[in-house]
Each structure stands twice: as C-alpha cells, then as structure tokens.
N, C-alpha and C positions, 0 to 999 in steps of 0.2 A: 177378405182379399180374394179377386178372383186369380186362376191360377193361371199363369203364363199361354199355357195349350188354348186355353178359353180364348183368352186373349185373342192370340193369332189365329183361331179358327174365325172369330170375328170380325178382325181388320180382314184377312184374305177376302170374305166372303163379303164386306163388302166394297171390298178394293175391285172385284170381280162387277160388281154392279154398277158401281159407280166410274172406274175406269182412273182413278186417282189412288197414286202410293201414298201409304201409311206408314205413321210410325208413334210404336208408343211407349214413354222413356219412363222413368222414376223423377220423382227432383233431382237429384244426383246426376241426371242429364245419359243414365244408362239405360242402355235400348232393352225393353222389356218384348216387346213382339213388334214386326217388321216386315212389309211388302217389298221391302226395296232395302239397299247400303246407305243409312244417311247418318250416319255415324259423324262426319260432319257438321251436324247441329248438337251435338250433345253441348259444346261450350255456350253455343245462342241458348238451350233450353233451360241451361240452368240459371242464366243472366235472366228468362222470360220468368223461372218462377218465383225467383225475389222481387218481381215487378208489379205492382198493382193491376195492372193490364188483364184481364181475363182473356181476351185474345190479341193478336199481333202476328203481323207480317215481316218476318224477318230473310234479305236478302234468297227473297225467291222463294219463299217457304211460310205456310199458314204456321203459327203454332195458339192452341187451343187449351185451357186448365180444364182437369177434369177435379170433381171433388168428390169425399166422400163425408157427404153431410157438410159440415165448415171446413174439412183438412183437406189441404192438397195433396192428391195420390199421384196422379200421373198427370205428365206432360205431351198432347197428341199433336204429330207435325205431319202436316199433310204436302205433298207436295205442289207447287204450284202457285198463280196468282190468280186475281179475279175473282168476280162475284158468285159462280158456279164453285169454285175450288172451296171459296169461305162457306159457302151456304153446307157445300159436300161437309167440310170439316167440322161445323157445328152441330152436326145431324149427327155425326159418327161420335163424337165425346159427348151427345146426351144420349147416345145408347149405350154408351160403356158405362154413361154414371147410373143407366136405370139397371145394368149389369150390377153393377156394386152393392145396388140396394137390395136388389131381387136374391143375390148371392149373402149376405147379412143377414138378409130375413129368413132366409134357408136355413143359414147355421145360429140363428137366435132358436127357431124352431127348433130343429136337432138340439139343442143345449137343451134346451124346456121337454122336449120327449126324456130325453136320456135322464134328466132329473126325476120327470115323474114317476118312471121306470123304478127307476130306485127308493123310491120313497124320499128323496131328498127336498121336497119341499112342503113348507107350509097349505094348510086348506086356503089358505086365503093368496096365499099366492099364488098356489094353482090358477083359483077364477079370475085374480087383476092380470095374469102374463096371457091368458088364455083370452081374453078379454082383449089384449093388446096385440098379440097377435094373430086376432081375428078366426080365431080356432073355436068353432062349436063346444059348448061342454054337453051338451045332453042329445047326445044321437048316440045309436049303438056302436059299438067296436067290439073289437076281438086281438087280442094278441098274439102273432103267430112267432115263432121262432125256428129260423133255418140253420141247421150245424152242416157246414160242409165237411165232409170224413176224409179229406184229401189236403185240409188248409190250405184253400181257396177262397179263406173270407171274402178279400176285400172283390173277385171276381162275383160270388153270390150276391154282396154288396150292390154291385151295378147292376149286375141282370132282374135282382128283385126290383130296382129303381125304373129299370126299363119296361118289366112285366107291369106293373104297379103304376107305373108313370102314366096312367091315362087319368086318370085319378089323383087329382089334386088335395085331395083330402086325406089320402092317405099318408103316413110317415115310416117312412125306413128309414133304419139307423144300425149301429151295432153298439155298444155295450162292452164286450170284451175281444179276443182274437178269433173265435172261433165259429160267434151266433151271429146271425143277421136278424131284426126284431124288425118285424111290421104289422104299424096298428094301422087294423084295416079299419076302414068303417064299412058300416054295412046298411042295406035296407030293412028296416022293420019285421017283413017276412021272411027275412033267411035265416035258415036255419043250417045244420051243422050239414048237410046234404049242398047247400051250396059252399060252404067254409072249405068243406074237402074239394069241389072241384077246382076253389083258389086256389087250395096246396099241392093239387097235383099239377094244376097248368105251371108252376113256379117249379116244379120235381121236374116238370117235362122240359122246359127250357134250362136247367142246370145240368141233364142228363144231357143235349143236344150239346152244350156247351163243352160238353168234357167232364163237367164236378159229376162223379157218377159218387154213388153211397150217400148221400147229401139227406137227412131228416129232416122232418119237418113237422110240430106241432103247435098244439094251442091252446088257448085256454077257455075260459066260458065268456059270452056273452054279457059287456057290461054296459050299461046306459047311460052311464054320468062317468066325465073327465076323469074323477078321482078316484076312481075305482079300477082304471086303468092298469094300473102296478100290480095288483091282483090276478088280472089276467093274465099278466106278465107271471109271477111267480107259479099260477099251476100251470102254464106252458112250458117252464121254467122243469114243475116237478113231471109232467107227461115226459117230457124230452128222455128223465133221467129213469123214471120208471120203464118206459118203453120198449128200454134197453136191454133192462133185465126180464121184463115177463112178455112184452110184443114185440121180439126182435128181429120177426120177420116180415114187421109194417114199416113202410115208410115215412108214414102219416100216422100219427095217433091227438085222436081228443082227450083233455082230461075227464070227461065227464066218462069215458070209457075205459077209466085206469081201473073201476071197480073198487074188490078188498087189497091191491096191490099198492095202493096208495097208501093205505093203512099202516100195511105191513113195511114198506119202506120206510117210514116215520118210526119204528120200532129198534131200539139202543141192538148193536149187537150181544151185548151180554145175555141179556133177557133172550132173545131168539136160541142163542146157543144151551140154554138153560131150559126151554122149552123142547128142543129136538131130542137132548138128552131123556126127559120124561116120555116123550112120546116113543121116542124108537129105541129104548132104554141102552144108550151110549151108541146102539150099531146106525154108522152113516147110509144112510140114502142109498149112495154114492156106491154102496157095496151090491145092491141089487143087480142080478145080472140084469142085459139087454133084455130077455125073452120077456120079464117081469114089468121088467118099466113100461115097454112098450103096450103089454098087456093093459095096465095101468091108468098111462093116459089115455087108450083107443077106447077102457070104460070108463073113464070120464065122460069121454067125447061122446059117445052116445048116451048121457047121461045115466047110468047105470044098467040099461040095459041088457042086460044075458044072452036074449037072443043075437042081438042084432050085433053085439061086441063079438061073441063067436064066428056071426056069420063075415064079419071084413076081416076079423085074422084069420080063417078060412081054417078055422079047426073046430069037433065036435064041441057041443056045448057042456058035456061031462068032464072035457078037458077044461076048458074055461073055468069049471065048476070048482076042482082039483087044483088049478094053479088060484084061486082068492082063500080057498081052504089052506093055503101052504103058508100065504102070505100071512094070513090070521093067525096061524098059529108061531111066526116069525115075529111080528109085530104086536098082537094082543087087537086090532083093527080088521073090520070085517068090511068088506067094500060095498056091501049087498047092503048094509043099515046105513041110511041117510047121515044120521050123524058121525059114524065113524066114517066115511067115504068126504066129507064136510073136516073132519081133523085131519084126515092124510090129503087133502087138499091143499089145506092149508101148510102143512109141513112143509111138502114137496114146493113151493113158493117162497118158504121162509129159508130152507136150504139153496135154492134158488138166490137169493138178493145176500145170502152172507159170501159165497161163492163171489158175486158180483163186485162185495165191497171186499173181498180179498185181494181181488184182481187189482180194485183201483185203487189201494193202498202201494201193491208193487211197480 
C-alpha cells in the first residue's frame, strides 16, 4: 500500500505538468489524495467501482480503476472531458499502478532481508525468493549496523535510505527500534579502508542532521546471500563489544574487536572467579589514578620503560619504583611479557563485568 503523502506528492506533481485536477478515492468512494474539492464524486465512484467498466465519463468527470495486480485499490477522477483529459487520466493511473508494484516489491524485499537477517529462513528459500526477486546471490556484502543514541530510528532510517539510495542494490531496513541494518554490496576490491569511508559519510550525514552519538559497525565480508545473517550477527557482536573496550570509536569492524570478542562470550561467573585468583579478592577498581594511568600509558607503548617514563614526564627510577609496588601488590610484574598479557587481560575482564552491571540496571 502506498502511503497517502506518496500519493499526493504524485497527483500534485503531476497535476502541475499536466494542467488537469486529480483525484484519488478508495472503493468506498473516500478521497485518499486530491488536487482540487471533488468530493462530489465520491457517490459516482463508488457506483464506477461495482461497474465492469474500467474507465468511464461520468457528468463531467474522467474516472479511471486502478488495480493492484487483480484487486481493485483505488478509484482516480480526473477532472474534465475530451480526448486530452482521457489520455491525461490513463497515463496518471498506470503510474500509480507501476507505484504499487514498485512499493510491493520494496516491502516483499524488506520482508526477505529482515527474514534472512534473522535466520528465519530455509537454504532453499533463500535462493527461490532471491531468484524471484531478482536479487543476486553471489556478490560481496557487508552488514553495517547504525544505532542512533538519541532514538531517532526511524529519522537514521531515511537518511541511510537517501545516503544509500544511489544504489539500487543495496537494502536498508531495521529489525528492532533502535538499529538501522544496511547490506551494502560492494566491489570485489574493497576492502575495510573503503567500508569505513561508507560509515563515516552515513556518521557525517546523521551528525549534520542533528542524530549526533549515532554508532556504526560491521561485520566481515561475505560472498554468498546466505551467509548474510552472519554478518549481521558480528556487526551485531562489534556494536556491543565496542561499547565496552572502543568507546571512543564511532566506527568499529568486527574483525578489529581482537581478544575482546572472546572475553565478552565469557559467563560472568567464570570472569568473577578469575579476577578473584588473579588480584586475590582486591578490585581493580581500588588502584589509585597515579597507578592506572601508569598502567595503561605502559601498555601503550608496549612495555617500554624508557619511552613510558619519558610521556609521564617523570624519572625512569620512579617508573621503576611504582611496577615494583604494583608487583608486590598483585604478585604481576608488568616488565615480564606474560604477566603484562594476564593483567591485560584482567583489566578488560573487569572492564566488560562492570559493563554488564550497568546493563542489567
């Protein structure tokens, strides 16, 4: 069913061309969209659509069936007589019917995305509906997923459709209230270097728009139709890892979630029973600021001593002095690869239980 606005942006535009008022009723002989008051015909329209007649001139007035496939949907009255006004009116109800078809195949599409998304269908349905609606199976895609942070779905919704809309191939849809899903297709050579400049130009138009905090991730590269939902699901798991360990990307790939991926797959029991062994009962959470920060900055230059000392812009005997402290606090020496590799991992695991605290409250 197209929708009413459709409608009337239709007959206006081409009532404007054309120079003839429109009108387009339901059976029921009620005005669905309208150039002009002809309110008037609604008792003729509904007498035309019990009529065999596919068109007819009724005092002063074209009126026109439109169908949708065998049913009759609407009844279009054009104003006027003569061979110019019939010709006008028959021209305008086989563009509302190729409307109808074009708006059908939309939403058979969207049904068939959103199924395959889910896993809700058969292998073999997949290739006969795919097959039916003219939809390639074996070309690359990618599954991207936009969360608006503002619930501004359904506005993401359109603007992905307008970003996206040069591209007839591609399918936006949504799923729930919060994700906008589009399977992009791609060319053979792209790689995650172009995937990110889709998802920033789609950040950049949602930030212009107003949806500002809006994420956006994806999944891996898949070559066949049915494999599609898969994409969907580690776009699905980036989205939610993101959150907790890159949450100050707007963009994230799954193939860049690393051991974080892992670790979020991980029961909280198990986590809490590990953090216990490792920092024997004392939380994370208790280390002051001077320590943590210490901490990650040798992370970040990958264990480094000098180069750690040299950005907290303190001697490196003091550097030396606060991992000695830590050592003897935690039983973990940050200088030995392997222990520097276990309180990495803590510190990520404490991290994601933290996370699923929050989203339990």
């Amino acid at each position: 069913m197209i929708s009413n606005q459709i409608l009337q942006n239709t007959i206006e535009g081409l009532k404007n061309i054309a120079r003839v008022e429109l009108c387009v009723m339901d059976t029921d002989g009620k005005e669905v969209a309208s150039t002009a008051d002809m309110g008037n015909c609604s008792k003729a329209a509904v007498e035309f659509a019990s009529s065999p007649a596919d068109s007819q001139e009724i005092q002063g007035y074209q009126y026109f069936k439109v169908y949708d496939e065998l049913t009759l949907e609407y009844i279009l009255v054009a104003a006027g007589t003569g061979e110019d006004v019939y010709t006008i009116g028959k021209m305008v109800a086989f563009q509302i019917q190729n409307l109808l078809v074009a708006y059908k195949e939309r939403f058979d599409k969207d049904n068939f995305i959103k199924n395959l998304l889910l896993d809700n269908l058969l292998l073999v349905d997949i290739y006969s509906r795919s097959k039916k609606l003219r939809i390639q199976t074996d070309v690359p895609r990618v599954v991207m997923i936009i969360e608006s942070a503002n619930g501004k779905e359904s506005n993401a919704l359109e603007l992905a459709r307008t970003h996206f809309g040069s591209n007839s191939k591609d399918f936006i849809t949504a799923v729930d209230e919060s994700n906008v899903i589009v399977v992009k297709e791609l060319n053979e050579s792209d790689t995650n270097r172009e995937i990110d400049k889709y998802a920033v130009g789609v950040k950049t138009a949602l930030t212009k728009e107003g949806i500002k905090g809006a994420r956006i991730s994806y999944g891996t590269v898949v070559h066949e139709i049915k494999e599609v939902s898969r994409s969907y699901k580690e776009a699905k798991m980036a989205l939610d890892v993101g959150k907790i360990f890159f949450d100050e990307r707007d963009v994230i790939a799954y193939s860049e979630l690393g051991i974080g991926r892992l670790i979020y797959q991980l029961p909280i029991p198990l986590c809490k029973m590990f953090i216990r062994e490792i920092f024997s009962g004392k939380n994370p959470d208790e280390f002051d600021e001077e320590t943590l920060t210490t901490i990650y900055k040798f992370f970040e230059n990958s264990l480094n001593v000098s180069e750690t000392s040299r950005q907290l812009f303190i001697h490196r005997n003091t550097l030396v002095y606060r991992l000695d402290k830590l050592q003897k606090s935690t039983g973990l020496d940050l200088r030995v690869f392997e222990d520097a590799i276990t309180f990495r991992i803590a510190l990520m695991v404490v991290k994601y239980m933290k996370y699923m605290e929050n989203m339990e409250y």
